[in-house]
C-alpha positions as CSV (number, residue, x, y, z in Angstrom):
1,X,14.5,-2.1,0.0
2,X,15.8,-1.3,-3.6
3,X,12.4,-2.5,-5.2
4,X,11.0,0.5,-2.8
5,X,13.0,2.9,-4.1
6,X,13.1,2.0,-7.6
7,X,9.9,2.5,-7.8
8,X,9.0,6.0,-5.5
9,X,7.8,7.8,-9.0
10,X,5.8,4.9,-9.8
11,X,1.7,5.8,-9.5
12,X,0.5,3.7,-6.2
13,X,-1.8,0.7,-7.5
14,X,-3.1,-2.5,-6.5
15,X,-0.1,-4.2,-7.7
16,X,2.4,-2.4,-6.1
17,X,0.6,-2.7,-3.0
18,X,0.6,-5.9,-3.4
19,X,4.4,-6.4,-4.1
20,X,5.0,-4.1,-1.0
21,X,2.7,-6.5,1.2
22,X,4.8,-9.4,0.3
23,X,8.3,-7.7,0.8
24,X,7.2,-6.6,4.2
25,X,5.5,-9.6,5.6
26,X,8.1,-11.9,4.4
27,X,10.1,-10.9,7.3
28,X,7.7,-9.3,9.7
29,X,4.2,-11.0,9.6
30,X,3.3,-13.9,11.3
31,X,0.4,-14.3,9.5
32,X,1.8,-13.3,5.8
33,X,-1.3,-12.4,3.0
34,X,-3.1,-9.4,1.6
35,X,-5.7,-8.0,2.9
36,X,-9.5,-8.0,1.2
37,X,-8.6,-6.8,-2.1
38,X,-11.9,-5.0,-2.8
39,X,-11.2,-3.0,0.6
40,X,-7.7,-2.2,-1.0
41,X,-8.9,-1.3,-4.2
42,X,-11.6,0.9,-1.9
43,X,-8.6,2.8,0.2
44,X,-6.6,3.4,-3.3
45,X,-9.5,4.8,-4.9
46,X,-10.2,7.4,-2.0
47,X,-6.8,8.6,-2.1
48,X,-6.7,9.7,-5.6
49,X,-8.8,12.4,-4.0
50,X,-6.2,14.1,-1.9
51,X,-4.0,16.1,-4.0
52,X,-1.2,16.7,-1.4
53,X,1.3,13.9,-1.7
54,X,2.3,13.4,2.0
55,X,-1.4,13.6,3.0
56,X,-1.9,10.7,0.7
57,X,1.2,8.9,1.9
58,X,-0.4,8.7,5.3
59,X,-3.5,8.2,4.2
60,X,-2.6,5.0,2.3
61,X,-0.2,3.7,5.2
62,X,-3.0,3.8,7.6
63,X,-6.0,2.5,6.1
64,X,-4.2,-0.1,4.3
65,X,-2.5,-1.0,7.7
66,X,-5.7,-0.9,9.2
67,X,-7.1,-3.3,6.9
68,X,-4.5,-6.2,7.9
C-alpha cells in the first residue's frame, strides 16, 4: 500500500503497471503474471487521450483488468 501512494503523482507507465500487477497478485491471483505487454502498452497509450483524470483512472482499471 505505501508504494501506491508514494507514487499517486507519478505519470502512469508500463513500469508502474507492472509493479502494481505484482503487488496485487502476490496476494490475490491465483494465477500471478502480467498480461500481453503490447496490449498494455496499447490501453496506456489510448489513455493519454482523455484529459480528465478520473475518466482515465477508470479507463485504465478496466481495460487493463480486462486484459488479465
Amino acid at each position: 500500500m505505501q508504494f501506491m501512494l508514494s507514487n499517486l503523482d507519478r505519470p502512469v507507465d508500463l513500469d508502474l503497471v507492472k509493479e502494481y500487477n505484482r503487488i496485487v497478485c502476490e496476494s490475490l491471483c491465483d494465477k500471478p503474471g502480467m498480461p500481453a505487454i503490447g496490449k498494455i502498452e496499447e490501453v496506456l497509450q489510448l489513455a493519454k487521450e482523455i484529459d480528465h483524470p478520473i475518466k482515465q483512472g477508470f479507463y485504465l482499471f478496466g481495460h487493463i483488468a480486462r486484459e488479465r
